[in-house]
C-alpha positions as CSV (number, residue, x, y, z in Angstrom):
1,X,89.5,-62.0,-113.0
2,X,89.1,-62.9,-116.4
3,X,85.6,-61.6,-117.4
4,X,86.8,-58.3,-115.5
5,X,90.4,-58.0,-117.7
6,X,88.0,-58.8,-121.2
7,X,85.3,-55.6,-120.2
8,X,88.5,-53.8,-119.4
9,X,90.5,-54.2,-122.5
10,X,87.3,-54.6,-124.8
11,X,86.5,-50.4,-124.1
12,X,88.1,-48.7,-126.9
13,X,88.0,-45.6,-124.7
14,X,91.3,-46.7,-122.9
15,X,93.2,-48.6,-125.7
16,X,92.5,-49.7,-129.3
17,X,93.5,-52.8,-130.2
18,X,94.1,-52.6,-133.8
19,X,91.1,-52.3,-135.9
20,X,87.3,-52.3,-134.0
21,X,86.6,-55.3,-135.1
22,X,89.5,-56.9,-133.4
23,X,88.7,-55.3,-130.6
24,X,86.8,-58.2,-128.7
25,X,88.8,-60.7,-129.8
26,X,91.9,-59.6,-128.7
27,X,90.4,-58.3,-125.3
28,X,89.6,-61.6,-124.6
29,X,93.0,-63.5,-125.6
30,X,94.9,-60.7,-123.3
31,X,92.4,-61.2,-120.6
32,X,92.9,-65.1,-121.0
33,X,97.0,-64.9,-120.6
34,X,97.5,-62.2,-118.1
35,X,94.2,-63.2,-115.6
36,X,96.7,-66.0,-114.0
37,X,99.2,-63.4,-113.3
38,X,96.9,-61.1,-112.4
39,X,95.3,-64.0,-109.7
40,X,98.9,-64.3,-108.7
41,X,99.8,-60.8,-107.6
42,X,95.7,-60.7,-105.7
43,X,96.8,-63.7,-103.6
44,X,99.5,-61.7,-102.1
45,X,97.2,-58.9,-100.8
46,X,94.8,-61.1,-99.5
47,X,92.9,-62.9,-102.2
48,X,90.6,-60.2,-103.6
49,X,90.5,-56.6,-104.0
50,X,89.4,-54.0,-101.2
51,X,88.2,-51.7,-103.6
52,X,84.1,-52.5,-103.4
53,X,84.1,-52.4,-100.0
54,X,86.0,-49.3,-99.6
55,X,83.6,-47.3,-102.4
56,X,81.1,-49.1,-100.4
57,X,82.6,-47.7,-97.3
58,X,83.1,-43.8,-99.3
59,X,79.6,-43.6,-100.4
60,X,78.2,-44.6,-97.0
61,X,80.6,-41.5,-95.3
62,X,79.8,-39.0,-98.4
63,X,76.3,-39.5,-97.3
64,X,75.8,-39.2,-94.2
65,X,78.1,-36.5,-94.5
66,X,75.1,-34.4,-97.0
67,X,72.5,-35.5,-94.8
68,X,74.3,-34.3,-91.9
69,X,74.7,-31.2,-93.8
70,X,71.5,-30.4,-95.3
71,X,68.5,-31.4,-93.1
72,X,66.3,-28.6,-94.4
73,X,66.2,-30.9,-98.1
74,X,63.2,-32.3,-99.1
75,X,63.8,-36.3,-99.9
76,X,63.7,-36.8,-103.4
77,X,62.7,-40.1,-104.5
78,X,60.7,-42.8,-103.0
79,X,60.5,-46.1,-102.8
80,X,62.7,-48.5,-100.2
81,X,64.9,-46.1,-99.1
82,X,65.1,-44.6,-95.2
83,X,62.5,-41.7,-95.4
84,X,64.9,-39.6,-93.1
85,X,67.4,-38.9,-96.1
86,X,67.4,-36.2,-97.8
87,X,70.4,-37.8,-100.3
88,X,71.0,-41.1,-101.1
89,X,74.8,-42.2,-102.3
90,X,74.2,-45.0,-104.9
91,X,78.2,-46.7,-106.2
92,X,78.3,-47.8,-110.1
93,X,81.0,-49.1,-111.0
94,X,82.6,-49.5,-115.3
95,X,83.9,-53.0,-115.4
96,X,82.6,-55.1,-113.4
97,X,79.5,-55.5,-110.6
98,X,77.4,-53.3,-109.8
99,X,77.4,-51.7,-113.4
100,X,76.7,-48.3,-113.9
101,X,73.6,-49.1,-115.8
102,X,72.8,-51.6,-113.4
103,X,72.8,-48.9,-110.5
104,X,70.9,-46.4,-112.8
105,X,68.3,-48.9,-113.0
106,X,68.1,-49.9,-108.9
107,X,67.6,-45.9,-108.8
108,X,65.0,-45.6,-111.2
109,X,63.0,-48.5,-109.4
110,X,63.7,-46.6,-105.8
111,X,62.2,-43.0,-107.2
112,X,65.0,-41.2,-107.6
113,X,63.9,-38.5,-110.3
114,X,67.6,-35.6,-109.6
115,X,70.9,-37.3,-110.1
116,X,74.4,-36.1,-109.5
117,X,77.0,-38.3,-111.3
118,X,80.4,-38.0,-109.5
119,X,83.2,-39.5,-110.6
120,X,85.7,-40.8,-108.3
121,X,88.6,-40.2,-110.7
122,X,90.1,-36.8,-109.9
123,X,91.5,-35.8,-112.7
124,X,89.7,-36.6,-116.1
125,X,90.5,-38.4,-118.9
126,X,88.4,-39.9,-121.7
127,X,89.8,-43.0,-120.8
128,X,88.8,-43.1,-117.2
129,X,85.7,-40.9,-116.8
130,X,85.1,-40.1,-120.3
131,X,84.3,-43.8,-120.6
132,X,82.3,-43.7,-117.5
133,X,79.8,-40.5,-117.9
134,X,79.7,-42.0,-121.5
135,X,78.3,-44.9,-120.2
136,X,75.9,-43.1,-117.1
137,X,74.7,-40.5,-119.8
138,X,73.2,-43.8,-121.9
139,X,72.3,-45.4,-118.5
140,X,70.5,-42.4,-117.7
141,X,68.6,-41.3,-121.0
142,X,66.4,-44.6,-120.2
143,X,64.6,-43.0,-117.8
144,X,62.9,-40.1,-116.4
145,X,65.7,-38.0,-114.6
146,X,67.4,-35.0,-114.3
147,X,71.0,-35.8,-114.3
148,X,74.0,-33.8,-113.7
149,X,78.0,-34.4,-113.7
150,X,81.1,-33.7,-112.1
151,X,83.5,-35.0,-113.7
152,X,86.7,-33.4,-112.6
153,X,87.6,-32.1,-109.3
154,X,91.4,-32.2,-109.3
155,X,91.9,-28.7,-107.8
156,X,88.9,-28.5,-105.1
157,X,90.7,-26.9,-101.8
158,X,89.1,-29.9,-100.4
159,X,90.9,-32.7,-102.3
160,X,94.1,-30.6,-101.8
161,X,93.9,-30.4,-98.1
162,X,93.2,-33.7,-98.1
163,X,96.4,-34.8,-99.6
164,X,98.3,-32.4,-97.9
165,X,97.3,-33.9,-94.9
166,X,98.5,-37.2,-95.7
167,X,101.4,-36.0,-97.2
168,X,103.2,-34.1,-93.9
169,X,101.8,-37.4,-92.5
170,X,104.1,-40.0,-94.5
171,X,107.1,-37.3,-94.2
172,X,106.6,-37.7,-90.6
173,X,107.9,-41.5,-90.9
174,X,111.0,-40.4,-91.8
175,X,111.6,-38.4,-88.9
176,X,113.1,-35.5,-90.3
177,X,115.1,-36.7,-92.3
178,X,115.5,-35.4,-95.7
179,X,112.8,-37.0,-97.7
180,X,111.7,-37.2,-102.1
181,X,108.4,-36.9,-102.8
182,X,107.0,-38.7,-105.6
183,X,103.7,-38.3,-107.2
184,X,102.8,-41.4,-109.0
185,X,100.3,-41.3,-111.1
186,X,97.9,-43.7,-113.2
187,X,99.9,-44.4,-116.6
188,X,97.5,-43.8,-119.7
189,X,98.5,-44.6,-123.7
190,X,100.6,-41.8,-125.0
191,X,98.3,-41.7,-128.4
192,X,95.3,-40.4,-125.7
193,X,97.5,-37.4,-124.3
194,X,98.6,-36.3,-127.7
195,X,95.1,-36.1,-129.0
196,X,94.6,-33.6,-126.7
197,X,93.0,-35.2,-123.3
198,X,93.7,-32.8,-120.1
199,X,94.9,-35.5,-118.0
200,X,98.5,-34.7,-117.5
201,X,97.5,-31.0,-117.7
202,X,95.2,-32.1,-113.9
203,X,98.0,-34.0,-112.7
204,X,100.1,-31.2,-112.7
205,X,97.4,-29.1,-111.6
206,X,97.0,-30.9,-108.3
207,X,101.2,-31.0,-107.9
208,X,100.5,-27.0,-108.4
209,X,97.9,-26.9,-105.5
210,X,100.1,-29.5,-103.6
211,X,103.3,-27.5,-103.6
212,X,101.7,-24.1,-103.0
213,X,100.7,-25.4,-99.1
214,X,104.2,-27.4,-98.8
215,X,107.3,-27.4,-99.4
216,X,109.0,-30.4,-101.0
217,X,111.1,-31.6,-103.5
218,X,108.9,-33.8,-105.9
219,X,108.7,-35.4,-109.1
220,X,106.3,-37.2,-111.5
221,X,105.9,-40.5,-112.7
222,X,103.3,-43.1,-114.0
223,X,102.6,-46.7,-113.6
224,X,100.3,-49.5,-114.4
225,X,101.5,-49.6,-118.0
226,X,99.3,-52.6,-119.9
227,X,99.2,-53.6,-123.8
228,X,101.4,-53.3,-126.3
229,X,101.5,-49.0,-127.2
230,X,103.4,-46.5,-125.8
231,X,102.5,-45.0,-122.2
232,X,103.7,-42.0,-120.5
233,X,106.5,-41.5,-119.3
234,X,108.7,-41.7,-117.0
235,X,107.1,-44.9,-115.6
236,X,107.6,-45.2,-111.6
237,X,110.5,-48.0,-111.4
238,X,112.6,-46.2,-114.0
239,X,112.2,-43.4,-111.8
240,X,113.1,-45.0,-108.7
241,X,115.7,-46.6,-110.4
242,X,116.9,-43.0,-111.4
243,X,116.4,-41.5,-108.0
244,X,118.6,-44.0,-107.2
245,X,121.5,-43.6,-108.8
246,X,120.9,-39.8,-107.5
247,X,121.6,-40.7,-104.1
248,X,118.1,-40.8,-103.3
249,X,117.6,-42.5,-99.6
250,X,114.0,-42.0,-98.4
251,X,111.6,-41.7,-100.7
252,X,107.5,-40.9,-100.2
253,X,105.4,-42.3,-103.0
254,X,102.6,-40.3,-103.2
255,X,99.4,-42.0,-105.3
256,X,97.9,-39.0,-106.8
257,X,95.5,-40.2,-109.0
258,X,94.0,-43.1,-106.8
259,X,91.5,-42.2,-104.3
260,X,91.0,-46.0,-102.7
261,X,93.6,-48.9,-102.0
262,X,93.4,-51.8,-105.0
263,X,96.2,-53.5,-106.6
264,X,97.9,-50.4,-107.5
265,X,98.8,-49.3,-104.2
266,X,99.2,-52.6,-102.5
267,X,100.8,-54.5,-105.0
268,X,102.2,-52.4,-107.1
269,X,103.5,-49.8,-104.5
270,X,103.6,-51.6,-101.6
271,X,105.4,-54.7,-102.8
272,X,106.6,-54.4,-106.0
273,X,108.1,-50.6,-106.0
274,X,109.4,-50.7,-102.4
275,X,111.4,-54.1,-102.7
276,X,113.2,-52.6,-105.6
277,X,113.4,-49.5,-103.6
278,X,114.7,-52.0,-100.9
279,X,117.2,-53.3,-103.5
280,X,118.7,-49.9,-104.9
281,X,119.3,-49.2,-100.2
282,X,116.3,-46.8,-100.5
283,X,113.6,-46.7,-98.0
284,X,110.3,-46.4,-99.6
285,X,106.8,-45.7,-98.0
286,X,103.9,-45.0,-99.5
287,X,101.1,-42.2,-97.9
288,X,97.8,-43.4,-97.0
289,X,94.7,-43.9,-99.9
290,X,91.9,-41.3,-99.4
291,X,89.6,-44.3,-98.7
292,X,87.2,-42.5,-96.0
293,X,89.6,-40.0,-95.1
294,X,87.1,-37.6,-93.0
295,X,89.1,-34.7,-95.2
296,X,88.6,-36.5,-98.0
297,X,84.9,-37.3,-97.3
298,X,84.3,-33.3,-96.5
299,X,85.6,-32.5,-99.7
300,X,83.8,-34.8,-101.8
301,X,80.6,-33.8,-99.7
302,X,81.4,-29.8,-100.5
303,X,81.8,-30.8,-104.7
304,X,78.6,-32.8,-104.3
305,X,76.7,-29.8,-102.6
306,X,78.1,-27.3,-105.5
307,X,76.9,-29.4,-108.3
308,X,73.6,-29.3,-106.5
309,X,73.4,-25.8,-105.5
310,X,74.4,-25.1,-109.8
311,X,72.0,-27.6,-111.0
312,X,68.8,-25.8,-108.6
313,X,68.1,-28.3,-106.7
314,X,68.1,-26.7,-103.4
């Protein structure tokens, strides 16, 4: 937990900690104090995080998917890798293993010479993929390849069915009855907005989308609020809280900017929010992750094949 938290809070990309040369310092006293609390709050979803396994899980689906889709490719790359594929879906990850250097690398040594970069973050910021096709732009520049990006896909028809779907599925808990829908979103440092980052501007963009093939009543909130600057705001419990005091009974918390289950959705959400939910006589449940989502899967499959089609490669 630790070494994750310091390569977390040591990228000035998502927070600067006074001046840079303080930077690494203080990453590492934060990650030092909050790691135990951290371990705390991963032994009550079952010890570790799902996360690698469910990427693991997303690239596996997103390629079969192109392969399924494209059999008259020609394989590009060689090396140790099945000779029937025409794609290959590598996972790179910022903060902790595999790297995305480290999985830049592996693909280098297995042939691969065209590379799509697709970043699982929907909506962009620099903090989240900024940071990330910083770091796969470096990665890549190492070697011999042909690289392109996607590194925002947070109004692909695809993505929006997709939560649609799961939407009208976690109303259906509720049986009819009336129902808020809340779009909570990953929190970023107020100081990144105001400099000009699109993030909230996508955020909205996908409600936009969202509200165009359903009708509900919604709002917008953020969570996962860390180190001492301001965040965006409203967070999520002050918004339950106000919901609330609005009468609010039944409540569906929707996770807009995740795309896999982690601590977010099934600490944060699942156990945190809803017992204060619980506490304030609201009902709170929370609509399913993406994770391998065979919408979810398509769509990603359909932005990969775009950026291939643009980039020549077919």
């Amino acid at each position: 937990m630790e070494p994750f938290l310091y390569n977390l809070f040591s990228d000035r990309e998502i927070i600067k900690l006074g001046p840079r040369f303080l930077q690494r310092p203080l990453a590492r006293l934060i990650a030092a104090f909050r790691s135990g609390k951290a371990v705390d709050m991963y032994r009550l979803i079952g010890g570790r995080s799902p996360l690698f396994e469910i990427t693991g899980a997303q690239a596996k689906a997103l390629e079969a998917a192109l392969n399924a889709g494209n059999g008259d490719m020609e394989k590009r790359g060689h090396g140790d890798n099945d000779i029937s594929s025409k794609y290959k879906v590598y996972v790179g990850m910022r903060y902790w293993r595999p790297y995305i250097e480290d999985t830049v690398e592996q693909m280098a040594a297995d042939g691969i010479r065209e590379i799509v970069g697709l970043s699982l973050y929907p909506h962009y910021s620099v903090a989240t993929t900024g940071s990330a096709m910083s770091k796969f732009d470096d990665s890549v520049k190492r070697h011999s390849m042909n690289p392109c990006r996607i590194s925002a896909w947070y109004d692909h028809p695809g993505y929006i069915d997709a939560l649609v779907d799961s939407i009208k599925r976690g109303l259906a808990v509720f049986r009819n009855a009336k129902a808020e829908v809340l779009f909570s979103a990953h929190g970023l440092p107020l100081s990144i907005v105001n400099s000009g980052d699109p993030y909230v501007s996508h955020i909205e963009g996908t409600i936009e989308k969202v509200k165009d093939r359903i009708d509900i009543s919604w709002h917008l909130s953020y969570q996962s609020r860390s180190g001492p600057v301001r965040w965006l705001q409203p967070s999520t419990d002050d918004k339950i809280r106000e919901l609330a005091l609005h009468g609010v009974k039944n409540l569906l918390v929707v996770p807009v900017s995740f795309v896999s289950d982690h601590i977010e959705t099934l600490y944060e959400i699942d156990i945190l929010y809803k017992e204060m939910a619980g506490s304030l006589g609201m009902k709170l449940v929370r609509t399913e992750s993406m994770n391998t989502s065979p919408l979810f899967i398509k769509a990603l499959a359909n932005i990969a094949r775009k950026a291939i089609t643009e980039a020549g490669w077919n």
